[in-house]
C-alpha positions in Angstrom: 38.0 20.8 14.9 37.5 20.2 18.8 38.6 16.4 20.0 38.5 17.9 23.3 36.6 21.0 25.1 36.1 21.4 28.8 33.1 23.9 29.2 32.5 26.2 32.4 34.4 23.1 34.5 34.7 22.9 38.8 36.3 20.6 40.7 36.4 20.9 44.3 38.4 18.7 46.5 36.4 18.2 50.1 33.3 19.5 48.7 30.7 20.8 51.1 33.5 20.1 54.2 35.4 22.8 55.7 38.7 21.4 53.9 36.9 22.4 51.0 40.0 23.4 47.9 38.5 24.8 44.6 41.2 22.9 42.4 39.6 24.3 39.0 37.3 27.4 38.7 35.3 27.7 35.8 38.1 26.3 33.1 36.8 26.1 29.6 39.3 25.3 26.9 39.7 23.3 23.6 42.2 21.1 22.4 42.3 20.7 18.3 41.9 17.5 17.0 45.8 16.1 15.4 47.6 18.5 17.5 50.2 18.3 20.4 49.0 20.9 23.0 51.3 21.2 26.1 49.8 22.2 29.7 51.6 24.8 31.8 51.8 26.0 35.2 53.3 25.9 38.5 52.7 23.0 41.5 49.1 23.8 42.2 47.6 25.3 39.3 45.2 22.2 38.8 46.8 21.0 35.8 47.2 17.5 37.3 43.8 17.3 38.0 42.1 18.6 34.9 43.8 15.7 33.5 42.0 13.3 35.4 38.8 14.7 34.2 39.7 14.0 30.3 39.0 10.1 30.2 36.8 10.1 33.5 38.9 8.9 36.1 37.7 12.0 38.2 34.1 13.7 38.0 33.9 17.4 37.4 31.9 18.9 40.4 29.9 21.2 37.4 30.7 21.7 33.7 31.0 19.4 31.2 33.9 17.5 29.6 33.2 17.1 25.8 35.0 14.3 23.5 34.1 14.7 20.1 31.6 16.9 20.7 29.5 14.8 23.3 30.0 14.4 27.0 31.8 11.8 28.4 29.5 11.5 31.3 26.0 11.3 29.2 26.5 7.5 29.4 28.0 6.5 33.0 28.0 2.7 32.1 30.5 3.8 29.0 33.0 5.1 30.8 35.1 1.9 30.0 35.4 2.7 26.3 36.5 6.4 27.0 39.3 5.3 29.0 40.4 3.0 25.8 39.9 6.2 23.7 41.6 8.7 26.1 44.8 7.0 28.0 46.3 8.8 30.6 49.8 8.2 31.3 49.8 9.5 35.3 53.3 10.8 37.3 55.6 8.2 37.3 53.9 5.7 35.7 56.8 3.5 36.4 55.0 2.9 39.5 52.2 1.4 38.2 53.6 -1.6 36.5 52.8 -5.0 37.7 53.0 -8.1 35.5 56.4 -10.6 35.5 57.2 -9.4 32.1 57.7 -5.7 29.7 55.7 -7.7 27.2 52.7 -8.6 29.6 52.8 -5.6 31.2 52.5 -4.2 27.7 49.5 -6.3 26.6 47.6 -5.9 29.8 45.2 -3.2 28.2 45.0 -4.3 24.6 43.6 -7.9 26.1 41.3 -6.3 27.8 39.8 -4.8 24.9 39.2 -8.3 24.0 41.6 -8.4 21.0 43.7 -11.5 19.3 46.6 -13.0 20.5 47.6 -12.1 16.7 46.6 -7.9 17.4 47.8 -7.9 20.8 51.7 -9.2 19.8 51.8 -6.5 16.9 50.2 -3.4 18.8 52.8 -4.8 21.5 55.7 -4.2 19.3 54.4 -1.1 17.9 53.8 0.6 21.4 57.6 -0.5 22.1 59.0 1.1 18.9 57.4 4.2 19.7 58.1 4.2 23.2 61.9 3.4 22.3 61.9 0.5 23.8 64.3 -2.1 23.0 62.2 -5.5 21.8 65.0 -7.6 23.4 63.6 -6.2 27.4 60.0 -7.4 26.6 60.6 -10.4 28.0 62.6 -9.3 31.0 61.2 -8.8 34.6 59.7 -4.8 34.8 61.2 -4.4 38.1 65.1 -5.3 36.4 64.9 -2.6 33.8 66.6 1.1 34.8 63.8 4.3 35.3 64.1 5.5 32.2 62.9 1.7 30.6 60.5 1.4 32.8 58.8 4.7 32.3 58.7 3.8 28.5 57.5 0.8 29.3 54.7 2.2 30.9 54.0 5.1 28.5 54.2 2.2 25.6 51.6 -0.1 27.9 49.1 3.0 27.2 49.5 3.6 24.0 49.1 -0.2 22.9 45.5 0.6 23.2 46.1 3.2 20.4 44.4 5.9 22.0 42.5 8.6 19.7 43.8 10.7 22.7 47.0 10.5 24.7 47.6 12.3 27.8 50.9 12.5 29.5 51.4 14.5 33.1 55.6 15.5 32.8 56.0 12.1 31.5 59.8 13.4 30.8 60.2 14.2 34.8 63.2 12.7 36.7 64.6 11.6 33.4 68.4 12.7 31.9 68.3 15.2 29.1 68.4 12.2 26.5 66.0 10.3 27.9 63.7 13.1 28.4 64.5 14.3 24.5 63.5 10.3 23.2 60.3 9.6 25.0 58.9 12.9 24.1 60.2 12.6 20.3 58.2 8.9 20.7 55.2 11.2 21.3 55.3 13.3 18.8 56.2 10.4 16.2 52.9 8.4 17.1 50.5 11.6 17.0 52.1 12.0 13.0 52.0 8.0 12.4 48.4 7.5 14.3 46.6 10.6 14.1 46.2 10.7 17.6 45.8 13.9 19.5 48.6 14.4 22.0 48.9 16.3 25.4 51.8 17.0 27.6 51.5 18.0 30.9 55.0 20.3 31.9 57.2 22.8 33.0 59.6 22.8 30.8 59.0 25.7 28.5 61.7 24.4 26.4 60.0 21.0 25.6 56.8 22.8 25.3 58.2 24.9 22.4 60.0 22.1 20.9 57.4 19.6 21.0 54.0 21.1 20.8 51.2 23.1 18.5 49.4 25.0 20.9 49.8 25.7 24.9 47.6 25.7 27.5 48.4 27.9 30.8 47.5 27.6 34.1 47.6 29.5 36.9 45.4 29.5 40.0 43.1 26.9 39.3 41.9 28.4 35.9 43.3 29.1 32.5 44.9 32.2 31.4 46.1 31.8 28.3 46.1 29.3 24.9 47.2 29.8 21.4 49.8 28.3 19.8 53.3 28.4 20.9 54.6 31.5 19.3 51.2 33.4 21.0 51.5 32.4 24.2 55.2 32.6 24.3 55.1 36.2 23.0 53.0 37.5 25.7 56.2 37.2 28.2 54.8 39.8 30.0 51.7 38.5 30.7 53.7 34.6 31.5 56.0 36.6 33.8 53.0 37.9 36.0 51.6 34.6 36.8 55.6 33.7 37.6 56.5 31.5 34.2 58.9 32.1 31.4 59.6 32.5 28.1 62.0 29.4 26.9 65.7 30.2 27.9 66.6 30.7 24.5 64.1 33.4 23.7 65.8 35.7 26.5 69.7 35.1 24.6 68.4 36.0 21.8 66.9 39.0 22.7 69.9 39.8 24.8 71.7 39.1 21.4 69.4 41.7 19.7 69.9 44.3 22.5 74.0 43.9 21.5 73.5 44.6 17.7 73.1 41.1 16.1 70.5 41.2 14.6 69.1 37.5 15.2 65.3 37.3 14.3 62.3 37.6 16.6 60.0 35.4 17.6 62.5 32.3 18.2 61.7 29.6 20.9 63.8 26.9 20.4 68.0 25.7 20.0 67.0 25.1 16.6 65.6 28.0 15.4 68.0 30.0 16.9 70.9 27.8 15.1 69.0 28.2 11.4 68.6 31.8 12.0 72.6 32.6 13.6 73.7 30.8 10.6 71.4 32.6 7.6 72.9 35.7 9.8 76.5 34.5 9.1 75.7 33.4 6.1 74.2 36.8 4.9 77.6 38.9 6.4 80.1 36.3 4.8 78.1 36.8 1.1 78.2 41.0 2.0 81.9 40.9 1.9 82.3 39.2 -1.0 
């Protein structure tokens, strides 16, 4: 089932000026309910701005922009209660927080929504144990916490509203290999303990394949390809010609296969490759025996 669908959708920066940029052309796509569905493409492919449109912070010039089947925009004076139900975690949210403590900074949406002292503290410590967020900083200063706390603070600040939908743009950017790993494990953990429907703007093919259901890809301002990961990432040909890759680990093993070991097909991430290198071993060390 469709949470999401973006039918026939423009948006043009400057419109009717001569600075006029087509920054999507004609992008329809669908995003299944439950899943984790990561967004592709290079610097300029509009995937930054597409996700604007999904909780209405930005307008599509034409098309429509469907949440659970009806468009967002058939009620203007609503638009308030998409944004609770579709958070959108921007670049370097970091940026963006404000209050004199993690814990307010936190609880800034949920009392907004008008909730209990009560529901605000739990969904406060919730949103912090997701984000991996250590309880003991939520009543330090925002601005004394290292990059990597703050941009979980920030990403935990969004999903305190408990969004059906959660949108991250490269929420994992600028961050060290572990902290990139734990915020985007966080993610995945509160689409299986919520429900939620997940997206994950990036270009990092290897989180993409560890991390998500289905891909998305973009390339000049429209999409040219979803399916699920091993779909898209089988069509390397087809990545290669709009100038993106297959995850790193796909090209060793087929280099791999191309020296006579015969480690399986269709691999796209460290772990796979480990499980099927050691059923490999595994199968030679039983043949001599």
């Amino acid at each position: 089932m469709a949470k999401i669908e973006l039918q026939h959708v423009n948006y043009i920066y400057g419109e009717g000026t001569p600075f006029e940029v087509r920054a999507l052309d004609d992008v329809s796509l669908c995003v299944r309910e439950g899943t984790v569905t990561g967004i592709i493409g290079h610097t300029g492919s509009g995937k930054s701005t597409m996700v604007q449109l999904l909780n209405g912070l930005s307008r599509p010039s034409a098309g429509t922009v469907l949440l659970d089947g009806e468009d967002i925009w058939s009620r203007p004076k609503d638009m308030r209660s998409i944004r609770f139900r579709v958070g959108l975690v921007m670049q370097y949210p970091e940026y963006q927080l404000f209050e004199e403590t993690v814990r307010a900074d936190i609880a800034y949406g949920p009392k907004n929504m008008g909730l209990s002292a009560q529901e605000i503290e739990e969904r406060v410590l919730e949103a912090a144990a997701f984000a991996g967020l250590d309880p003991a900083l939520l009543d330090e200063s925002p601005f004394d916490l290292s990059g990597g706390q703050k941009r979980r603070a920030a990403i935990a600040g969004i999903m305190a509203m408990r969004p059906e939908v959660l949108v991250l743009d490269e929420p994992a950017a600028g961050l060290d290999p572990r902290g990139r790993d734990a915020i985007l494990r966080g993610m995945r953990e509160y689409r299986e303990k919520s429900g939620a429907t997940v997206i994950i703007v990036s270009h990092s093919m290897e989180d993409m394949a560890r991390f998500c259901d289905d891909i998305i890809v973009m390339a000049h301002s429209r999409v040219v390809m979803q399916g699920s990961c091993k779909e898209v990432f089988s069509r390397s040909d087809e990545l290669a010609a709009v100038g993106l890759d297959i995850p790193e680990i796909s090209s060793v093993c087929s280099r791999l296969r191309a020296q006579g070991i015969e480690v399986g097909e269709g691999i796209f991430t460290v772990e796979e490759a480990i499980r099927s290198l050691t059923d490999l071993f595994a199968e030679k060390e039983k043949s001599k025996g």
